[in-house]
C-alpha positions in Angstrom: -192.0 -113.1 71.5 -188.6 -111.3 71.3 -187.4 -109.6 75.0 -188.3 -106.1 75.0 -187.0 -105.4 78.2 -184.4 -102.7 78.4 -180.8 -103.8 79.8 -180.6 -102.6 83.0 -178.9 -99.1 83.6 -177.2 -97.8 86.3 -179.1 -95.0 87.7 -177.9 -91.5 89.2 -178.3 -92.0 92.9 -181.4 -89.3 93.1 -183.0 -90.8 90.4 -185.8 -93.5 91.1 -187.0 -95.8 87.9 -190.5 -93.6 88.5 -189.3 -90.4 88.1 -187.3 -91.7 84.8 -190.7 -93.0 83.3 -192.7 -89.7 84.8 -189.9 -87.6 82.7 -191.4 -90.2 79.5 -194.8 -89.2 80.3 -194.4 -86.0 80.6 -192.0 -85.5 77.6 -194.8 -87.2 75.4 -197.5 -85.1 76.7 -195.4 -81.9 76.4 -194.5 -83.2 73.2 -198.4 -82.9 72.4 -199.1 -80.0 73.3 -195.9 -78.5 71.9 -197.2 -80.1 68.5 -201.4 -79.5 69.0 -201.8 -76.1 68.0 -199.2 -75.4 65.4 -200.5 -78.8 63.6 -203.9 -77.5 63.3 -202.7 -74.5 61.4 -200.3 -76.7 59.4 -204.0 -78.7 58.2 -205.1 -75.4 57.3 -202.8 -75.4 54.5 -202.3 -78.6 54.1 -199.0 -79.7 55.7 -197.5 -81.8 58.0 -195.3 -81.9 60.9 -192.5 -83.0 58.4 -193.4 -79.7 56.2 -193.0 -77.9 59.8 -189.5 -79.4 60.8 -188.4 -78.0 57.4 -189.8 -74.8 56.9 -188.4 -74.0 60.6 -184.9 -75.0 60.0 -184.6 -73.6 56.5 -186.0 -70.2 58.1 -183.2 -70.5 61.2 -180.6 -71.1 58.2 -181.1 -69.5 54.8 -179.9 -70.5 52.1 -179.1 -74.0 54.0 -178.4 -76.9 51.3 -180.4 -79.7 50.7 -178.0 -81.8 51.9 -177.6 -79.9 54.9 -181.4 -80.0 55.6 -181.2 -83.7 55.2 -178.3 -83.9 57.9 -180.4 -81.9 60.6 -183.6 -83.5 59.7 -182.3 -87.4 59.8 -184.7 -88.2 57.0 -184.0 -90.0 53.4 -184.0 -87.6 50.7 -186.7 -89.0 48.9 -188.9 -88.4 52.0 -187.5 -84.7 52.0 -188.2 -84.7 48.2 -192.0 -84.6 48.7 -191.8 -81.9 51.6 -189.7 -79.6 49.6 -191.7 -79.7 46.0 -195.0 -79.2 48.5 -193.2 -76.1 50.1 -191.9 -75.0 46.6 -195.7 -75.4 44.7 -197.2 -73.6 47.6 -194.6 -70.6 47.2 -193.2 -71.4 50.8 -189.5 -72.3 49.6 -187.8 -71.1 47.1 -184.3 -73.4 45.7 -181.9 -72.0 43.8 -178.3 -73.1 42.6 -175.5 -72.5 44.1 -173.6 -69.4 42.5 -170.1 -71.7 43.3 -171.1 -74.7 43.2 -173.8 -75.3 40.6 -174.7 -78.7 41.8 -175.7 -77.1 45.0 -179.7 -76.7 45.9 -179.8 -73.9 48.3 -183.0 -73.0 50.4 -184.9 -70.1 51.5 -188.0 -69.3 52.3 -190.3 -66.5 50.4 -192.2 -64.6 52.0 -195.4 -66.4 52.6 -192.8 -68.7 53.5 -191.3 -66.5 56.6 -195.0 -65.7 57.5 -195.9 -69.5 58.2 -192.7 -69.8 60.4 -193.3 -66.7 61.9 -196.8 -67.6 62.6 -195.9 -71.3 63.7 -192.8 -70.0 66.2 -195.0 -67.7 67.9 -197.2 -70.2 69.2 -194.5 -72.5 70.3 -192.5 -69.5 71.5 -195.4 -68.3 73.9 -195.7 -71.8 75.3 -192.1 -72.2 76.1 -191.9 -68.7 77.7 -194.9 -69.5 79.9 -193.2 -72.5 81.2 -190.5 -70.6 81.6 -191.6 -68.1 83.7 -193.5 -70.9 85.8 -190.1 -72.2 86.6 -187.4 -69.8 86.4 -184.0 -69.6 85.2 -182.2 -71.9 87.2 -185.1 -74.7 85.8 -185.2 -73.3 81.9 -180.6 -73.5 82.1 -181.1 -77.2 83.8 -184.0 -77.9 80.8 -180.6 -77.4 78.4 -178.6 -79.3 79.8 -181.7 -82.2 80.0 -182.1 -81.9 76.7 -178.2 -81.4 75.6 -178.3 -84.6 77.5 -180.5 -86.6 75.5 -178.8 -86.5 72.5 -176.8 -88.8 70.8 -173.2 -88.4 71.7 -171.7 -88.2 68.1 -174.5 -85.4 67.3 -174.1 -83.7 69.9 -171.2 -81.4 69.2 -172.4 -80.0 65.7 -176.6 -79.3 67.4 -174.7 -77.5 70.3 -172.4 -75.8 67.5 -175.6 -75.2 65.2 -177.8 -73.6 68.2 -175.2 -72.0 69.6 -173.7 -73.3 73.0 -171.3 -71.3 75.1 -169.7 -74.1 77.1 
């Protein structure tokens, strides 16, 4: 049986191995919950978290390539494929060529499209402002940086770019 143990880190001194794997816990269960309501109305129309993922960054960045949804998604483009024709049959997304570059696949979504989103941010919107208001500003800025944090250090600079960071 291969080790699975992870190579030992050295830890901030206020951080305890328990509260790293109590932030794991609680990241998956937030993560759940985050997730549980707008997946049941994704069901309702028969979509996944993947159609989700697109239909949200696609609404954040019209017109967005396909090739640019592929770089923010870090998913193979035949996995992307299937997504996109689902979005594009159900009159979600619409793709059209690029008027410079006619090799270019450009994205937007239509107006049932912008409803779904619409519909799907609320929910998560509401949840993130209620924890937010449990914990206050100091907590939601420190959340930012927690989740700046996480990322991987060559991403890093083009998500804080793409979201908008003010360093």
């Amino acid at each position: 049986m291969p080790d699975v143990s992870a190579p030992a880190l050295p830890l901030p001194s206020f951080v305890r191995d328990e509260d790293l794997r109590r932030s794991i816990e609680l990241l998956f269960f937030a993560y759940r919950d985050f997730t549980g309501e707008a997946d049941q109305k994704l069901v309702a129309v028969g979509f996944g978290r993947a159609h989700h993922r697109a239909v949200y960054f696609i609404g954040r960045n019209r017109n967005i390539t396909v090739g640019g949804l592929l770089r923010i998604l870090k998913i193979t483009k035949q996995s992307l494929s299937r997504v996109l024709r689902e979005l594009i049959d159900g009159d979600f997304v619409v793709q059209e060529t690029g008027a410079r570059d006619r090799r270019q696949r450009l994205l937007a979504l239509t107006p049932r499209g912008e409803g779904l989103e619409s519909e799907l941010t609320a929910l998560q919107r509401a949840r993130f402002a209620r924890a937010f208001d449990e914990a206050g500003p100091k907590a939601m800025q420190g959340f930012h940086r927690v989740m700046l944090g996480m990322l991987d250090p060559d991403q890093r600079p083009e998500i804080e770019r793409q979201i908008g960071v003010r360093r």
